[in-house]
Steps between C-alpha positions, in 0.01 A plus 500: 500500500557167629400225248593203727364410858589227700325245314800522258786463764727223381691294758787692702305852406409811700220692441600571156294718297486631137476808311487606139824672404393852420173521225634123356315179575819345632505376879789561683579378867459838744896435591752517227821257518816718408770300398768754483737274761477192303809359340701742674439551877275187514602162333276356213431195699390697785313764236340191349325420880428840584307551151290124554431648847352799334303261304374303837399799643264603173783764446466529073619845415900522425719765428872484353694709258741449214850639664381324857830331581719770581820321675420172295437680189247693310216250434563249752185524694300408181711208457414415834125492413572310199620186646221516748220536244726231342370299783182426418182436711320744313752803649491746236119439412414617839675775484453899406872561411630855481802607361682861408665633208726838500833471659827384324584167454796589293703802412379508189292798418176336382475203796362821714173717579160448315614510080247259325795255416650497867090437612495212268830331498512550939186331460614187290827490756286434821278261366820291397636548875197425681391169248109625398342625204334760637523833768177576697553870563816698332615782702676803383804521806491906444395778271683517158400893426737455249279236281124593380207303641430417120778340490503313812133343411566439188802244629243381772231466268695278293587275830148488574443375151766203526338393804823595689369763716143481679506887708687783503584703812724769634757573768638768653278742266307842576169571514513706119719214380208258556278765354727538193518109473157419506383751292757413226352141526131604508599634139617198391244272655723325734438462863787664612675473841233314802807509752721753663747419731588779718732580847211498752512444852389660818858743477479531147126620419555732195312303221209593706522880393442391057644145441161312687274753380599448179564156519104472571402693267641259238443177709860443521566269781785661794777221614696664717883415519693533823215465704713501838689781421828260505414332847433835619151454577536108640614636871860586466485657808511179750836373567486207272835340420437396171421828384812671618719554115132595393503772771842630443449545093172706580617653841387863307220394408382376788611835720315726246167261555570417829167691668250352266661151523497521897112567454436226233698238705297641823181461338595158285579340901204632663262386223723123533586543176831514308617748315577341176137387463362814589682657243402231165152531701442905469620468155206214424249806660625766232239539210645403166770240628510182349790331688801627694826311371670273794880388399590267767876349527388188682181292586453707831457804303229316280325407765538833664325648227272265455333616894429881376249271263285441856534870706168695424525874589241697681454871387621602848867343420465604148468843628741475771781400211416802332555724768827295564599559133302746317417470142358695209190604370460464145608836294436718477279546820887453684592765404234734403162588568 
């Protein structure tokens, strides 16, 4: 559903448009800004002009997590938001901010997984880090099936409450999992989860068997993560110097795939295309996704991204990529009759 047309383009943009996220009212940018290299792989200062570049291009929706940091430490990449919001120039007002809770940021048993006081208190320690009073959409990094949904809402409702928390989505959950969730909530009379973000890409297509179906159902808006399979599906085949240590760590990877990437990179050059964009672009086509999540290192990744935003697909390439890498149909007519 696109809420914005080009009437709304703000100087520097693309053809930007907007969708609700899921069933909510909220308008998110169709591409998703991952900052998972920030602070770590890419400095703040050069973090702080990819993410106003974002903002140029109409680019509103972003996406970080509490232990983002990694070789900088556990927490750094919200830090790294924080002094940019800390900016100014109406930053963090026009922005959709998305953050994770679930994995350790100590070794202390209760700083983990989905408990109502890890929920809360995570939730208190990013909004210190990242300098704002308030979290747009709260993601759940994984399934705790160790903690009951009750429980969970309950320490979500109680966000909502404090104006702390806005939305509540999901990651890396199954298709029962978001049943289970949003049913728990419908008994309580909370909204429940309006995101899911999922592993979806043209090699990776198994949400499509119960996660989108089910994610429909509910009106829980897809964003999927990784979705360039790791640089697999942005032409690693051409001899491209700069992509040489990215080559050799996936040199398996790219052997087992080989076939289907030799076809995708075939068709990609004879429709003038490249393969990146064709990639974000299929995933725009796919019913039920709300934005694909882009984590660029430098500016030329940003803006990388930022073409898929302008490649329309006809049905004859959409079904020509499907032929290339063949998906699911929804279970259980996969599988059965």
């Amino acid at each position: 559903m696109s809420v914005c047309g080009t009437a709304d383009r703000v100087p520097g943009s693309v053809d930007v448009e907007y969708t609700h996220l899921g069933r909510s009212g909220l308008s998110v940018s169709r591409l998703c800004l991952g900052t998972m290299n920030f602070g770590w792989k890419t400095e703040e200062a050069d973090a702080h002009a990819v993410m106003d570049r974002a903002h140029d291009a109409g680019v509103n929706f972003f996406d970080t997590a509490n232990v983002y940091g990694f070789e900088a430490g556990k927490g750094r990449t919200e830090e790294v938001l924080g002094t940019w919001f800390a900016q100014g120039g109406d930053r963090r007002e026009r922005t959709v901010l998305a953050t994770k809770v679930y994995g350790g940021m100590s070794d202390w048993p209760n700083d983990t997984f989905l408990s109502a006081r890890n929920v809360v208190r995570a939730c208190d320690a990013s909004l210190r880090r990242m300098q704002t009073d308030w979290i747009d959409l709260y993601q759940f990094h994984h399934v705790d099936l160790a903690t009951p949904w009750e429980e969970i809402w309950q320490a979500c409702e109680t966000l909502v409450a404090q104006g702390k928390v806005l939305y509540v989505g999901s990651s890396n959950h199954a298709a029962w999992q978001l049943a289970a969730a949003n049913e728990a909530a419908a008994r309580r009379h909370f909204l429940g989860l309006v995101s899911e973000q999922s592993h979806y890409n043209l090699l990776t297509r198994h949400v499509e068997l119960e996660v989108l179906p089910a994610a429909r159902h509910y009106g829980i808006g897809i964003i999927p993560w990784s979705p360039l399979a790791q640089g697999l599906l942005a032409g690693v085949l051409g001899d491209q110097e700069g992509d040489r240590r990215h080559l050799e760590r996936n040199r398996e990877r790219i052997e087992r795939h080989r076939p289907a990437l030799q076809a995708f990179e075939d068709s990609c050059r004879e429709w003038g295309l490249a393969p990146a964009d064709v990639a974000l672009a299929w995933l725009l086509h796919q019913d039920g996704v709300t934005a694909p999540i882009v984590g660029p290192r430098t500016m030329t990744q940003l803006e990388g991204s930022l073409a898929a935003l302008e490649v329309t697909l006809e049905q004859a390439q959409l079904d020509r990529l499907d032929e290339v890498f063949p998906g699911f149909r929804a279970a259980p007519m996969e599988y059965a009759w």
